[in-house]
C-alpha positions as CSV (number, residue, x, y, z in Angstrom):
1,X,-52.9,64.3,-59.4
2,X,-49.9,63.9,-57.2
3,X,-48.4,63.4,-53.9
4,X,-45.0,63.7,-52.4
5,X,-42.7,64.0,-49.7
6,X,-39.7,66.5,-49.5
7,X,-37.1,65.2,-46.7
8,X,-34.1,66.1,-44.7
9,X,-32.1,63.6,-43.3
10,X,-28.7,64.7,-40.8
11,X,-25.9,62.8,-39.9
12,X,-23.4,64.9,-38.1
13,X,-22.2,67.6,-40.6
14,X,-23.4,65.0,-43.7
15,X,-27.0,66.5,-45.2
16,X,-29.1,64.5,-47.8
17,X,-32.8,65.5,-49.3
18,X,-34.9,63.1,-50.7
19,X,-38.1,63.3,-52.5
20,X,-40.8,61.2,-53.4
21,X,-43.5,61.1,-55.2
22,X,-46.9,59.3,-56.6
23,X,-49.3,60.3,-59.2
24,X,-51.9,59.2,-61.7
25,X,-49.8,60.3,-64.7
26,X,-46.4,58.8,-66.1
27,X,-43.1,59.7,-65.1
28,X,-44.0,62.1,-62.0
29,X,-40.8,62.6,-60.9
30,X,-39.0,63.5,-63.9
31,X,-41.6,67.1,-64.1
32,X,-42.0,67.0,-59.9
33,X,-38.5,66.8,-57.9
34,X,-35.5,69.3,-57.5
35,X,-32.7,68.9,-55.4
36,X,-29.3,70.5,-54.9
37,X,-26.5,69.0,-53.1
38,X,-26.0,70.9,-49.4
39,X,-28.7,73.7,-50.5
40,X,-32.0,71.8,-50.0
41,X,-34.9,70.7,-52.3
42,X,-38.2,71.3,-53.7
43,X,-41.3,70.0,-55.7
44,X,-43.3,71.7,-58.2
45,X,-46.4,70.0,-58.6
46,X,-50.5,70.1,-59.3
47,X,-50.4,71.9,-62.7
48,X,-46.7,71.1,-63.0
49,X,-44.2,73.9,-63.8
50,X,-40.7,72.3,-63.6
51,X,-39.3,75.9,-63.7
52,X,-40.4,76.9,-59.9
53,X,-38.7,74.1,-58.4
54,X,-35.2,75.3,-60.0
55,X,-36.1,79.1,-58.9
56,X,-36.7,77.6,-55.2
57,X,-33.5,76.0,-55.0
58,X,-31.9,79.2,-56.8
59,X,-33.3,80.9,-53.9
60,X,-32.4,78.3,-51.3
61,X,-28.9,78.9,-52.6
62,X,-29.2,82.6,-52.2
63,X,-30.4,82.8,-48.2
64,X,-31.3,79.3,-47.3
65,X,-34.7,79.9,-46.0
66,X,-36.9,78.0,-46.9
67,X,-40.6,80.1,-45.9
68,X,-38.6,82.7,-47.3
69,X,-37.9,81.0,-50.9
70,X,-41.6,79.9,-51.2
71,X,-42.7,83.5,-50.7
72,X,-40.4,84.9,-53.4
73,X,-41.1,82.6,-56.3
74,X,-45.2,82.8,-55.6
75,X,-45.0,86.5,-55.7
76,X,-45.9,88.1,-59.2
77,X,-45.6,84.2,-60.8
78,X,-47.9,84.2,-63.8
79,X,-50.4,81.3,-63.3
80,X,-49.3,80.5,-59.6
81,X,-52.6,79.7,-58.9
82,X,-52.2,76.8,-60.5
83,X,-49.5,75.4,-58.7
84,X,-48.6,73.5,-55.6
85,X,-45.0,73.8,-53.8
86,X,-42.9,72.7,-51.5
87,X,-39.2,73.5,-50.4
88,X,-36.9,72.3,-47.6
89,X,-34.0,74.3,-46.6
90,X,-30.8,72.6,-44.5
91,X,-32.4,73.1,-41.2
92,X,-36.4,74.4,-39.9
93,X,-38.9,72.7,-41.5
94,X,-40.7,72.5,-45.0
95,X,-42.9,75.0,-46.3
96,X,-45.6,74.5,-49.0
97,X,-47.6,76.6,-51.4
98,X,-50.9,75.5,-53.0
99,X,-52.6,77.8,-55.6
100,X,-56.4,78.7,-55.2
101,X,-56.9,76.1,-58.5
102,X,-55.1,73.4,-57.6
103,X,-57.1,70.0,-58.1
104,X,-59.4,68.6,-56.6
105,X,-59.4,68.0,-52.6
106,X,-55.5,69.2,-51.3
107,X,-53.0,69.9,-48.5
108,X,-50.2,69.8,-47.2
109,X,-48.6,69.0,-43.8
110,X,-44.9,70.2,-42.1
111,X,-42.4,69.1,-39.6
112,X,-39.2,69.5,-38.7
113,X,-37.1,68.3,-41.9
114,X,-39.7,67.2,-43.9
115,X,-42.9,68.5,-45.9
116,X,-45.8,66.7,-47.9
117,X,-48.4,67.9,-50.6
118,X,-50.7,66.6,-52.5
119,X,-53.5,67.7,-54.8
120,X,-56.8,65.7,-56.4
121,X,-56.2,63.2,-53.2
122,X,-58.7,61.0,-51.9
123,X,-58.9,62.5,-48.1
124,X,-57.4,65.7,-47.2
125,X,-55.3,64.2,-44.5
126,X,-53.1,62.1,-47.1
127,X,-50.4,64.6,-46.1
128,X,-50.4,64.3,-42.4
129,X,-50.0,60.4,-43.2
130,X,-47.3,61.0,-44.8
131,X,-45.4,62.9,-42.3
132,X,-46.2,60.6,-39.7
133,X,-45.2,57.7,-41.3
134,X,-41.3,59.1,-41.9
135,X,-41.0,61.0,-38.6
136,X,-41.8,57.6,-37.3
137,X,-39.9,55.6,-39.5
138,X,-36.4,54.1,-39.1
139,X,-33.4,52.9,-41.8
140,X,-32.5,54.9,-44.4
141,X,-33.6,58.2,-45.6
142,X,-34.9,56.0,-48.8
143,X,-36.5,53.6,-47.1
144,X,-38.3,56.5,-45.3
145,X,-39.7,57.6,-48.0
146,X,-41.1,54.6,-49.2
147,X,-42.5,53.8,-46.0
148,X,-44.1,57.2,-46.4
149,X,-45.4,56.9,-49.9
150,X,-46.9,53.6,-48.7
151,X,-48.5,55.5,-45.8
152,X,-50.0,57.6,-48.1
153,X,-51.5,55.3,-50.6
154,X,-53.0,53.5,-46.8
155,X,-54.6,56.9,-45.9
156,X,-56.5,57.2,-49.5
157,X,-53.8,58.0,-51.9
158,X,-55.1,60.2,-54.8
159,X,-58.9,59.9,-56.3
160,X,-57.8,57.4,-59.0
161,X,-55.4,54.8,-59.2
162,X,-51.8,55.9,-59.2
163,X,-49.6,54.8,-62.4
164,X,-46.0,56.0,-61.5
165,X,-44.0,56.5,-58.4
166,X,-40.0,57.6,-58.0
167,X,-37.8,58.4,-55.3
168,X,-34.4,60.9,-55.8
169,X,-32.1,61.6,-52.7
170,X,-28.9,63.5,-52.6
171,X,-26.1,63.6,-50.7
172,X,-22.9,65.5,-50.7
173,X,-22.0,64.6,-54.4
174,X,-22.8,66.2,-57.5
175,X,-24.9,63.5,-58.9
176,X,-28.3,62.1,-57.5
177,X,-27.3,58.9,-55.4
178,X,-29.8,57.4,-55.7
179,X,-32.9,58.1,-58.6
180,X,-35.3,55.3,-59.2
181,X,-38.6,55.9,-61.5
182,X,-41.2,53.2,-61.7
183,X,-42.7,55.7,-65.3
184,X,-46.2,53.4,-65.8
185,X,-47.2,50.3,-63.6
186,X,-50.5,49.1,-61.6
187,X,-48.5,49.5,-58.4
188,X,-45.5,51.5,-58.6
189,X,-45.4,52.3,-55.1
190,X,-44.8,48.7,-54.5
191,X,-42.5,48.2,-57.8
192,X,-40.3,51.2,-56.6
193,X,-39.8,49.5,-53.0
194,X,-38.7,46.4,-55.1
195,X,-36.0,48.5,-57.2
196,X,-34.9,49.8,-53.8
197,X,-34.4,46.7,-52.4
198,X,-31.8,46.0,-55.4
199,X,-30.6,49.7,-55.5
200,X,-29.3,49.9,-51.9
201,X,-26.6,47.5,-51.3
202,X,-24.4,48.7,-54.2
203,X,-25.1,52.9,-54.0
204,X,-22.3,53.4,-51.5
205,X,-20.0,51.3,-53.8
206,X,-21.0,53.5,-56.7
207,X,-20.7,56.4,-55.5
208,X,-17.1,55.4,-54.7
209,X,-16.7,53.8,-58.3
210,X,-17.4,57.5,-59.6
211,X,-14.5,59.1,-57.3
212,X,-12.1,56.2,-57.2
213,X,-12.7,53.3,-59.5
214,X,-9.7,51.7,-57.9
215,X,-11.0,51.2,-54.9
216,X,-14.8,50.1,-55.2
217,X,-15.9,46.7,-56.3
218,X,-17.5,46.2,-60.1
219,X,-21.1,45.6,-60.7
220,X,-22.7,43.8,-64.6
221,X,-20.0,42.7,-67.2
222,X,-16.5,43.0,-67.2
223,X,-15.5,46.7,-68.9
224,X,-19.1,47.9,-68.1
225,X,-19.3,51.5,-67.2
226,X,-22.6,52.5,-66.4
């Protein structure tokens, strides 16, 4: 009941991941995205077991291969069958997993820095899509995932109607730079781009708010700390 897009985007010696994500059910990418600052990312997805996409980046950590990490965490899983995954290392391509019972019609597609997946989707070449539309794609690496999700939804999207969509990138701080979550809407893929389109004027400005408040420029009410 879901489809997303793990990325890679490099700038010199500067890595960031993103992911994003669509699905049916609320609040997909609070259960579906895992990311770790200069070590990569990964989605757990289908029947959704938050818990593989913290062991992938565990073994991203470990050896940074990313083939490597899928094949460790889906041997002698309980219930992997069940389960669709994908990880992204800081260099080669993605890799993804999908169970024998995952949902519905499902794939996946891979290229250099980036993978997609997706499970009870509407055509089986959702994926490809997907990939196309960010290797294609220019701006930043958020708007390139937006740009994919949209493709996505274009090429069929999932059997139903999708509810929630989010998006969750990270760069070489500790904290997500940017994590937006449209949790229940008719058209979250087009709500998200909307929060975006807020979001990214001021995320440079907060990330240097975080490290020096001195120096970057306030945002909301005087005294305001979020």
């Amino acid at each position: 009941m879901t489809f997303s897009i793990v990325a890679r985007d490099r700038t010199g010696d500067r890595v960031r991941f993103g992911i994003a994500a669509s699905s049916s059910s609320p609040a997909v990418v609070a259960r579906v995205a895992h990311l770790r600052p200069g070590i990569g990312a990964a989605a757990s997805q289908n029947i959704t077991d938050p818990r593989l996409g913290v062991r992938l980046l565990d073994r991203l950590d470990e050896h940074g291969d990313a083939a490597r990490a899928i094949r460790e965490v889906t041997t002698g899983t309980d219930h992997i069958e069940y389960r669709q995954l994908t990880a992204l290392g800081t260099t080669g391509p993605g890799f993804a997993h999908s169970g024998a019972r995952t949902l519905g019609t499902h794939g996946s597609a891979t290229a250099d820095g980036v993978v997609a997946a997706g499970n009870m989707l509407a055509d089986e070449h959702v994926p490809q899509a997907i990939v196309d539309a960010f290797t294609a794609a220019t701006g930043e690496l958020e708007q390139r995932l937006v740009t994919a999700l949209r493709a996505g939804l274009i090429a069929g999207g999932e059997e139903g109607p999708v509810h929630s969509a989010g998006l969750v990138v990270m760069s070489d701080v500790d904290w997500p730079v940017t994590d937006l979550r449209v949790d229940w809407a008719d058209d979250p893929v087009d709500r998200l781009a909307e929060l975006l389109d807020v979001w990214l004027p001021q995320r440079d400005d907060y990330v240097t708010r975080g490290l020096d408040p001195s120096s970057a420029p306030s945002y909301g009410v005087p005294g305001d700390d979020s």
